[in-house]
N, C-alpha and C positions, 0 to 999 in steps of 0.2 A: 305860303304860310309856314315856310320852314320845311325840314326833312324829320322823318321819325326813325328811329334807331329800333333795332333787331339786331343779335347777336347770339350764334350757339355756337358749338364748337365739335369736335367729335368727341364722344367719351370719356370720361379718365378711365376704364376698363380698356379699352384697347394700348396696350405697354407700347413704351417711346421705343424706340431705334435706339443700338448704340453705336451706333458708328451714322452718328447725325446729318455727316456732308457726303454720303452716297446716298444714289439714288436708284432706289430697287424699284421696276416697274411694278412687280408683284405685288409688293409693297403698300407703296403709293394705290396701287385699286385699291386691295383693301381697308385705306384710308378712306379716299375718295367713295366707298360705297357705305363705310358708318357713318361720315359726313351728310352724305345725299337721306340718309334717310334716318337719321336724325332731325337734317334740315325738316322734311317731309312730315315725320311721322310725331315728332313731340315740339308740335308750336305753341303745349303751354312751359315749354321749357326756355321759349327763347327770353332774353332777357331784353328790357324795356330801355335801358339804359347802361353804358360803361359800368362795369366791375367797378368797387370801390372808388364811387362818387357819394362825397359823405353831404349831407343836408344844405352846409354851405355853397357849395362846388353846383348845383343843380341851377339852371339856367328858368327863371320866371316866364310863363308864359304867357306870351304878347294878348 
């Protein structure tokens, strides 16, 4: 009957990188741990559907 969509992301409080194409393990955890518990801790955050999918764009359900 289809797939259901979920989508979170990690925070906009935690600040990008500026130097985008290295890769700091340090880093990266602490990505990967506002990620996981984001994922975890705020599943009324996730979102139901793509970002800006406007009324037309939404696919009817069978």
């Amino acid at each position: 009957v289809g797939a259901k969509f979920h989508l979170t992301a990690i925070p906009d409080s935690i600040p990008m990188a500026q130097e985008g194409l290295n890769f700091d393990t340090a880093r990266m955890n602490k990505l990967f741990q506002a990620g996981y518990a984001a994922g975890i801790n705020g599943a009324d955050q996730w979102l139901k559907e793509p970002p800006h999918v406007n009324r037309y764009e939404k696919i009817a359900a069978r």
